[in-house]
C-alpha positions as CSV (number, residue, x, y, z in Angstrom):
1,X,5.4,-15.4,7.4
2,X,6.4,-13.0,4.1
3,X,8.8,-15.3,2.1
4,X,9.4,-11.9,-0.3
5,X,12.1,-13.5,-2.9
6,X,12.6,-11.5,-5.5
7,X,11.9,-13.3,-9.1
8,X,14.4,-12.8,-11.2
9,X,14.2,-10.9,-14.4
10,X,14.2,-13.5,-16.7
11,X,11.3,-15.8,-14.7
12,X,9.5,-12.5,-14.7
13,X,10.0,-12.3,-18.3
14,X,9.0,-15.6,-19.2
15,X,5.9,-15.4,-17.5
16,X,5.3,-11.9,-19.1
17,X,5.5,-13.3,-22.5
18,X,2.5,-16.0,-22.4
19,X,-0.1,-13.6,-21.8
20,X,0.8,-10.5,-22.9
21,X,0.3,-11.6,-26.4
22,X,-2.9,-12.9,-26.1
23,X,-5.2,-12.4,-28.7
24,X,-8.9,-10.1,-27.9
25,X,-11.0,-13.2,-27.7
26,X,-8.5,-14.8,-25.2
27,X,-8.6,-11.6,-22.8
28,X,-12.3,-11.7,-23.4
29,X,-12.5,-15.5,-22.4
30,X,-9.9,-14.6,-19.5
31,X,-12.3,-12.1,-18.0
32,X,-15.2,-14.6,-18.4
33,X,-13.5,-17.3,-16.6
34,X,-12.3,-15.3,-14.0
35,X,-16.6,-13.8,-13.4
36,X,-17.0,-17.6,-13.5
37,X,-15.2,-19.0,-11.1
38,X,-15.5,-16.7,-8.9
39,X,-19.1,-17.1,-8.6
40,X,-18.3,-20.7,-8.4
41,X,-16.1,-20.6,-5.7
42,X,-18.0,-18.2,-3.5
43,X,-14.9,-15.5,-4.1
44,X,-14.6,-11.9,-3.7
45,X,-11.6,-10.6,-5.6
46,X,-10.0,-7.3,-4.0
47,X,-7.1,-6.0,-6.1
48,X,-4.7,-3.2,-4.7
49,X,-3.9,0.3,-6.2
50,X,-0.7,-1.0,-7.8
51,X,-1.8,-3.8,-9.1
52,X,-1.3,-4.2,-12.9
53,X,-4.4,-2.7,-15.0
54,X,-5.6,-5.8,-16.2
55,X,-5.9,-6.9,-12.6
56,X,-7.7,-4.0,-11.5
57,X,-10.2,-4.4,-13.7
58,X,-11.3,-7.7,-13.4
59,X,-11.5,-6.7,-9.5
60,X,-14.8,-6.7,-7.5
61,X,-12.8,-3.8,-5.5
62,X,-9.9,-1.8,-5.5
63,X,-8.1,0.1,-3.0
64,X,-5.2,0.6,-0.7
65,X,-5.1,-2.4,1.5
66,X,-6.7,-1.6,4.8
67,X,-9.4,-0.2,3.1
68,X,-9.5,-3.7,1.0
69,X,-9.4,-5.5,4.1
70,X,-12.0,-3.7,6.0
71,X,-14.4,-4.8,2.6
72,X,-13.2,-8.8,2.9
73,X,-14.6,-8.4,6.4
74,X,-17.8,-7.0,5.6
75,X,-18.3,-9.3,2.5
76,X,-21.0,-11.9,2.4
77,X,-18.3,-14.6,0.3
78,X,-16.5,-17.2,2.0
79,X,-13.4,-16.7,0.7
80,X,-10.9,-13.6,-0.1
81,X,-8.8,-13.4,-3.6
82,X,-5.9,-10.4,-2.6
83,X,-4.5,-9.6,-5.3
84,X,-2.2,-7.9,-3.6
85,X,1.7,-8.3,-1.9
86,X,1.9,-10.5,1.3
87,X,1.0,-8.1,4.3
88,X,-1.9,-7.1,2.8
89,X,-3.1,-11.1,2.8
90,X,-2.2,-11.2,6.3
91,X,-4.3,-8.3,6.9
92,X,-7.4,-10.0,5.7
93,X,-6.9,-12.4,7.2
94,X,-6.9,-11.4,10.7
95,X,-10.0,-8.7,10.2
96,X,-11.7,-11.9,8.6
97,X,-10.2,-15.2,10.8
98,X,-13.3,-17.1,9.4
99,X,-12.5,-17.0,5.6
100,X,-10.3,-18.3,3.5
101,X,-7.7,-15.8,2.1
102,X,-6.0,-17.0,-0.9
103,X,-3.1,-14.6,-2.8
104,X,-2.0,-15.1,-6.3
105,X,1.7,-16.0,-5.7
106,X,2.9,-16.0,-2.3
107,X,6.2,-14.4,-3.4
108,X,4.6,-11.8,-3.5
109,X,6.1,-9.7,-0.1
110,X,7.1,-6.0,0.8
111,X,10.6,-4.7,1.1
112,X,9.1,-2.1,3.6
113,X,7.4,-4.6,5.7
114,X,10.0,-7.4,5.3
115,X,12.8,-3.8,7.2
116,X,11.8,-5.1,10.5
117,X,10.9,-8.3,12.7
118,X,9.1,-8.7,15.3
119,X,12.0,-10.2,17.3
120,X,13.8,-6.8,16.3
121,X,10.6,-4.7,17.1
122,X,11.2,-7.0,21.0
123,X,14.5,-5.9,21.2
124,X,14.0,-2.0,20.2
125,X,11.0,-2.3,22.9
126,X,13.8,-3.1,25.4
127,X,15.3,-0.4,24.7
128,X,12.7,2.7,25.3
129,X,10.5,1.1,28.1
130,X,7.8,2.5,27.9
131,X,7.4,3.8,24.8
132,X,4.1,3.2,22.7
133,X,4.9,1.2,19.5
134,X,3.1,2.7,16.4
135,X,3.3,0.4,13.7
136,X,2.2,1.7,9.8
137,X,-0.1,-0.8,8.6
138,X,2.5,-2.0,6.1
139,X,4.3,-4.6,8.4
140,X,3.5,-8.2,8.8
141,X,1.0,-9.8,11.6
142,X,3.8,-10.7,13.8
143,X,4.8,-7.0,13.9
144,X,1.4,-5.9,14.4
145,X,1.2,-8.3,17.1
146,X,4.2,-6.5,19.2
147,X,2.2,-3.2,18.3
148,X,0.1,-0.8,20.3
149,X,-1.3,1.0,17.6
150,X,-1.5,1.0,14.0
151,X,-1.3,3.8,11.1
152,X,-2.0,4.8,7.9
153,X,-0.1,6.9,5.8
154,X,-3.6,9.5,6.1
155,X,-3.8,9.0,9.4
156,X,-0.2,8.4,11.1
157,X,-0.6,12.1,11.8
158,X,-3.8,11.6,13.9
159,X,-2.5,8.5,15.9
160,X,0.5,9.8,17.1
161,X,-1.2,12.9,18.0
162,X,-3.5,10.8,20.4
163,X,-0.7,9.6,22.5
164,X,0.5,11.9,25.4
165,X,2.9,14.2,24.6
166,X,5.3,12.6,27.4
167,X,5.2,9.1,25.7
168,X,8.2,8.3,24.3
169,X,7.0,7.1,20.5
170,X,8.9,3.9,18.2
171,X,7.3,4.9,14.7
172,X,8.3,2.2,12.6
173,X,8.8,0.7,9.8
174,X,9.2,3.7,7.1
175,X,11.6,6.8,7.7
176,X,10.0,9.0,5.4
177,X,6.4,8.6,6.6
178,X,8.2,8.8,10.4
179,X,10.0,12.2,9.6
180,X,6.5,13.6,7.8
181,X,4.2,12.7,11.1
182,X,7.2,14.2,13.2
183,X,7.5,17.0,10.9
184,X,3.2,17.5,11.7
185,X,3.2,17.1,15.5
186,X,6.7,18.9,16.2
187,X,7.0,16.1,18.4
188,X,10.9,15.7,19.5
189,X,10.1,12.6,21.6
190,X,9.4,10.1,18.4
191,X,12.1,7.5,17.3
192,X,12.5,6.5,13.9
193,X,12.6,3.0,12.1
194,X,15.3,3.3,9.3
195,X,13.0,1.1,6.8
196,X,11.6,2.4,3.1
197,X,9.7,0.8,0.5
198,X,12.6,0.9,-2.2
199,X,10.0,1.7,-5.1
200,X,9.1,5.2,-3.5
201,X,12.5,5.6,-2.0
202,X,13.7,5.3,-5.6
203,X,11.3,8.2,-6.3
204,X,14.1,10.8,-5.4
205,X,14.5,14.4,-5.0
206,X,16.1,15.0,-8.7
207,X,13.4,12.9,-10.1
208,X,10.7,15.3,-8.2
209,X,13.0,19.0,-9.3
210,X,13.4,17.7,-12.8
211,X,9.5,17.0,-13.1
212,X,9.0,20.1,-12.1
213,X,10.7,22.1,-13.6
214,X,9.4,20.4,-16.8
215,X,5.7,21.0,-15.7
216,X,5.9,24.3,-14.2
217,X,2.2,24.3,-14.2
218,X,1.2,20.9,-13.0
219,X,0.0,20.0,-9.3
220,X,1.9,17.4,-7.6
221,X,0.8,14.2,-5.9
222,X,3.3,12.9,-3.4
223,X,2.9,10.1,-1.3
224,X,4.3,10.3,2.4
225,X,6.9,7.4,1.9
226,X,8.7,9.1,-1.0
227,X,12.0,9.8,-0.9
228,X,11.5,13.0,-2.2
229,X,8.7,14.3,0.1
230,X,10.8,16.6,2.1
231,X,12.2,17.9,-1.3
232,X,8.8,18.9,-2.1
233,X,7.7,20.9,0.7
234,X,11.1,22.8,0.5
235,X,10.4,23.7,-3.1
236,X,7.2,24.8,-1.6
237,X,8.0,27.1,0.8
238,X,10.6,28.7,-1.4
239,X,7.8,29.4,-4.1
240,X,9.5,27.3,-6.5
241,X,6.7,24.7,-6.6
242,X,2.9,26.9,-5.4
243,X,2.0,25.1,-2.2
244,X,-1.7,25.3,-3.0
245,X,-0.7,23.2,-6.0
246,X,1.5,20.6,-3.6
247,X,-0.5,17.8,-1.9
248,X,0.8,14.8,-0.1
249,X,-1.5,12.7,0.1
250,X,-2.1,8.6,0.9
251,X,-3.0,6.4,-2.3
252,X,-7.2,7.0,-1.1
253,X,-6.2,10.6,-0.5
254,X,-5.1,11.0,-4.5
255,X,-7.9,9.3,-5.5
256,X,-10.3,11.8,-3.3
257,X,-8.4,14.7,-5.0
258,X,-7.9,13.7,-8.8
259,X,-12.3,13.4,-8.7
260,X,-12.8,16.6,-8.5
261,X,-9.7,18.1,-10.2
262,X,-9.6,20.2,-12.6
263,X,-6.0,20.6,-13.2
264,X,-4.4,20.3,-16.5
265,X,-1.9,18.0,-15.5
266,X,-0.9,16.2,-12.7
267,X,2.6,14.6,-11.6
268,X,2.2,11.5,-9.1
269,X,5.0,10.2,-7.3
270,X,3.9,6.6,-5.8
271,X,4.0,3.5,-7.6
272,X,2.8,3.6,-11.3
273,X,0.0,1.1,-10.8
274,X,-1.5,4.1,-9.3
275,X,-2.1,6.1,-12.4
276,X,-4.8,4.0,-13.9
277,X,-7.4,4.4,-10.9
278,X,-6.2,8.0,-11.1
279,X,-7.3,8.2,-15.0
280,X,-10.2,6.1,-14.8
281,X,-12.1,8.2,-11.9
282,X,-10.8,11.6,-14.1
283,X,-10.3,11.6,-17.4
284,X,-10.5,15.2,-18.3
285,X,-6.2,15.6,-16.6
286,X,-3.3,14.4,-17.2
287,X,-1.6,11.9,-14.5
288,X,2.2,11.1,-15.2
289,X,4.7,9.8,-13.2
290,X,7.4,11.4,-10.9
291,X,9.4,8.4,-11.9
292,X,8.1,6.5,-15.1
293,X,10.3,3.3,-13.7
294,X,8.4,3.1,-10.3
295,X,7.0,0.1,-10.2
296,X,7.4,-2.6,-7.8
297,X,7.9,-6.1,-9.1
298,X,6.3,-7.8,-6.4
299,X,2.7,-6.1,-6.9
300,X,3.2,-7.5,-10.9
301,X,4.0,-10.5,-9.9
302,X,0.0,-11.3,-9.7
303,X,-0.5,-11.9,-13.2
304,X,-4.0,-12.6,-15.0
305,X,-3.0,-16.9,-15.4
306,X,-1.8,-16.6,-11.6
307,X,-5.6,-15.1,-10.6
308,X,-6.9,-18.0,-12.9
309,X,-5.0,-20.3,-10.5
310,X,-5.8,-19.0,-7.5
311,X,-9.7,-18.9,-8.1
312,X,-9.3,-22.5,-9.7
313,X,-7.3,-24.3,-7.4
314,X,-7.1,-22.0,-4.0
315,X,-3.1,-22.3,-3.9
316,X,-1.2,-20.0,-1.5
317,X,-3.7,-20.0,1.2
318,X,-2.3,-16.9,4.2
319,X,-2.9,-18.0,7.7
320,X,-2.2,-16.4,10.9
321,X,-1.6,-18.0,14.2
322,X,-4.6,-17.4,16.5
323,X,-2.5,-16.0,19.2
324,X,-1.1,-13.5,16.6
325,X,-4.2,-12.4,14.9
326,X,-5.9,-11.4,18.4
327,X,-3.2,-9.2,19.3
328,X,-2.5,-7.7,16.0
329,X,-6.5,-7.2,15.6
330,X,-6.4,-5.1,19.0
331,X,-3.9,-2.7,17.6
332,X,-6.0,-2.3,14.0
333,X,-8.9,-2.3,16.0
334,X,-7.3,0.7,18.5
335,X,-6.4,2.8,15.5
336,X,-9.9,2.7,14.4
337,X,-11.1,3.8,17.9
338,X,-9.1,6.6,17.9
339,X,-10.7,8.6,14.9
340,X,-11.0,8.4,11.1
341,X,-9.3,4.9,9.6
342,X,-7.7,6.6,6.9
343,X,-6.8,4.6,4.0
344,X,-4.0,1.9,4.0
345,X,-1.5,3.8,2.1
């Protein structure tokens, strides 16, 4: 289960403190330790997109989750670091049931996934019989479990599109992802979850306008569950943003674009963690927020001591029931049969 409490400012603060002050040699013994143990312990570390910097580059991968979890499966270790918020654990854990998946802090949940339960996703069932259930792969293994199919945010467009036109579809949990795939298909028979991740939510239409018209020359790089996707493709289509200079794109999807960019500058609304993957892979542009103050506290709450903990002493180990992780599996495993897996986010 995702126990997603918030810390407070003030914990997070105090934490912060301790190692953000460290000196050179104790990052370089931090790195070090952390290549140590994990050879000890027989670890593969997999950080996510948004993870803080630091994080990311102590990683043995990085990427959006499903993608992340698709490498735990294949790797030859025994057990799975996920740097990473809860979900994504989960999700390891089911497309690996044989290894141990430890996350830093266990706090660590989703305010997208944590929008709706599987006991609601029974009763919403109830209510459109019939209906196939596609879940976005940001929802927890109990969800997944009451799921036909699965989705990405690259490929939400392509599942949906696979399902008979005469099947009612529940799209859940994110509204703005939901209205972007229903937007695609011009499907009229798709309901709606009412859920949003409250850091791209929080990336809102002025934020996008006022980026813009600041940059007038900049691409932009919008994720599907922004708040101000819809915002975007309007200022498209009135020539006010050029739509050959407007991509929305999933977190894999920026990264594909940024690599062979040759844009001056380019504004990203996601989650800030984002930007560094963006700069490492192309450091010839620019990549600056939408909304400098989108981050989402529980990504940071994996901190560099709380990896050091989790490689040393395994704490916060994520398990899935058995009956759970079959049925979830089928409807990841379903979404891969239908076509390309996309990437998580």
């Amino acid at each position: 289960m995702t126990t997603s409490l918030a810390p407070s400012t003030t914990e997070l603060e105090t934490a912060d403190r301790a190692w953000t002050d460290w000196s050179a040699q104790q990052w370089t013994y931090w790195r070090a330790e952390v290549a140590r143990l994990a050879s000890e312990r027989d670890a593969v570390i997999l950080a996510h997109n948004y993870q803080r910097p630091e994080i990311q580059d102590v990683a043995h991968h990085v990427g959006d989750s499903l993608g992340l979890s698709r490498i735990a499966a294949q790797a030859s270790a025994s057990t799975i670091i996920f740097a990473g918020v809860h979900f994504m654990a989960e999700t390891a854990k089911i497309l690996s049931p044989d290894k141990r998946v430890v996350i830093p802090d266990a706090r660590a949940g989703c305010s997208l996934a944590d929008t709706v339960t599987a006991d609601q996703l029974r009763g919403w069932k109830a209510e459109h019989p019939g209906a196939a259930v596609v879940s976005y792969v940001n929802t927890t293994a109990e969800v997944k479990a009451e799921t036909d199919v699965c989705c990405t945010s690259a490929n939400a467009v392509e599942v949906v599109s696979s399902i008979p036109s005469d099947t009612e579809v529940l799209f859940l949990p994110d509204m703005f992802l939901g209205a972007h795939v229903k937007r695609m298909t011009q499907r009229d028979n798709i309901h709606i979850w009412l859920g949003e991740c409250h850091v791209h939510a929080g990336i809102s239409p002025q934020n996008l306008v006022q980026a813009v018209r600041d940059n007038a020359d900049a691409e932009l790089y919008i994720h599907p569950e922004c708040g101000c996707t819809t915002s975007a493709l309007w200022l498209s289509s009135t020539g006010d943003l050029p739509s050959e200079r407007t991509h929305i794109l999933s977190t894999g999807g920026m990264l594909e674009q940024a690599r062979t960019s040759t844009a001056g500058k380019v504004l990203v609304a996601t989650e800030i963690g984002m930007l560094h993957q963006l700069r490492k892979v192309n450091a010839h542009t620019e990549f600056e927020p939408v909304n400098p103050q989108a981050s989402c506290r529980f990504m940071k709450m994996i901190t560099p001591p709380k990896l050091i903990t989790a490689l040393r002493d395994g704490n916060d180990e994520v398990t899935v029931e058995e009956d759970i992780a079959a049925r979830a599996r089928s409807a990841v495993m379903r979404m891969i049969e239908i076509g390309t897996p996309g990437s998580g986010e």
